[in-house]
Each structure stands twice: as structure tokens, then as C-alpha cells.
C-alpha positions as CSV (number, residue, x, y, z in Angstrom):
1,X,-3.2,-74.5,2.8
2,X,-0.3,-72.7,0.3
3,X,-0.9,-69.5,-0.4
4,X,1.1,-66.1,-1.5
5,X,2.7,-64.5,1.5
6,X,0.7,-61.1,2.1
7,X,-2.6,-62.8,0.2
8,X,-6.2,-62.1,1.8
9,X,-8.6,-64.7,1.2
10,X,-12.0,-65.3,3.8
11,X,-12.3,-68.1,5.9
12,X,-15.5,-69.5,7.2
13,X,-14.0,-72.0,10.2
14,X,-13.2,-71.3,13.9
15,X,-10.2,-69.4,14.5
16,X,-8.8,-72.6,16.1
17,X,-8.7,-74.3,12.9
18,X,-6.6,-71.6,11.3
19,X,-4.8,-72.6,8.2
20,X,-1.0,-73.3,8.9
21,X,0.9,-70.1,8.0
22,X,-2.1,-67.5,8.1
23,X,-3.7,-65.2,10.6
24,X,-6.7,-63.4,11.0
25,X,-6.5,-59.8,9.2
26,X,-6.6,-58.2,13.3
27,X,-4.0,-55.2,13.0
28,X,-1.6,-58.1,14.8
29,X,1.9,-56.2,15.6
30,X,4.8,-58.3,14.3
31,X,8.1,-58.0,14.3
32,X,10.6,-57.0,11.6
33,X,13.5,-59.9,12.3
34,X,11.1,-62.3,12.6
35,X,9.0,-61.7,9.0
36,X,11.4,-60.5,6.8
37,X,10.1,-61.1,3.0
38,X,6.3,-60.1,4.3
39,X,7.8,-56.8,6.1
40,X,9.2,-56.9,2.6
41,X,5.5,-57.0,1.0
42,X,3.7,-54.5,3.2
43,X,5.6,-52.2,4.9
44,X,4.2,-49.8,7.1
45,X,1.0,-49.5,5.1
46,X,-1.4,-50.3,8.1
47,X,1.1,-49.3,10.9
48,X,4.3,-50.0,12.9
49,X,7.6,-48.1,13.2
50,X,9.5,-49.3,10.4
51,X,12.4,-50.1,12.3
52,X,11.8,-53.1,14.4
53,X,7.5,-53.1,14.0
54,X,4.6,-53.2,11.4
55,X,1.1,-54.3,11.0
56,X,-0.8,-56.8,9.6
57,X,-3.9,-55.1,8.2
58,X,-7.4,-54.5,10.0
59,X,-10.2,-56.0,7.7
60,X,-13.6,-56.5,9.3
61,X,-15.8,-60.2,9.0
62,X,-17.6,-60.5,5.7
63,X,-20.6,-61.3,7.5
64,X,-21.1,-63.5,10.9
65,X,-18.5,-65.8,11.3
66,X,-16.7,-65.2,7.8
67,X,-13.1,-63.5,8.7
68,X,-10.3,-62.5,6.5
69,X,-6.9,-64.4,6.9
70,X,-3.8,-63.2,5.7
71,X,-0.7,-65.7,4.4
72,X,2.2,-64.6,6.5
73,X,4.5,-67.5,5.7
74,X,3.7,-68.8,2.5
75,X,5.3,-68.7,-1.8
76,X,7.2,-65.2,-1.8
77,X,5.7,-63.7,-5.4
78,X,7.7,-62.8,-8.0
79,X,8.7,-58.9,-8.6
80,X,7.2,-57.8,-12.3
């Protein structure tokens, strides 16, 4: 599933049939070198250190078994 790299959408499925190129919104820790343009995106907005770190954001379930994905490798948007 294509989506906008830093998009949220809600997913009702298991976590093991994640969408290709997103993640569940869990506060993961990623790394810098690795995810570049999405670093790019958010920033430290929900944590990190800037330098080599940030955070993906922390968004709670919708209701029972409804979770919030992020894209982290998907279309990089256009700056208006």
C-alpha cells in the first residue's frame, strides 16, 4: 500500500500483516542515516536527539484492535 512518507492512516489487521513501508505509531526510535527524507518530515517533534536519533510518534488504538500506522518509506510530498 503507497502512501505519503510521514502519513497516519488506521489499520484494522494484525500487526503481522503490516503494510510494506509502514509501522505502527509506537514512539519506535530510528535512526537518522537510515531515514533521511522522513527525519526530514518530522524532526524531533515527538523525541530523539537530533543528531543521530528521532521518534516516530505515540498515537493510541482508535478502539480495540484499530491502530495507527505511519508511512516511513513511501512518495516524499512536495514542499509548497
Amino acid at each position: 500500500m503507497e502512501g505519503t512518507l510521514g502519513e497516519v492512516k488506521y489499520f484494522a489487521g494484525s500487526q503481522w500483516y503490516m503494510p510494506k513501508g509502514w509501522l505502527l505509531c509506537e514512539g519506535q526510535m530510528m535512526s537518522i542515516a537510515s531515514n533521511t527524507a522522513l527525519f526530514g518530515i518530522l524532526g524531533t517533534t515527538y523525541g530523539g536527539d537530533g543528531r543521530t536519533t528521532f521518534k516516530l510518534p505515540t498515537i493510541g488504538s482508535l478502539q480495540q484492535g484499530i491502530k495507527p500506522i505511519i508511512c516511513v518509506d513511501g512518495v516524499v510530498p512536495e514542499r509548497s
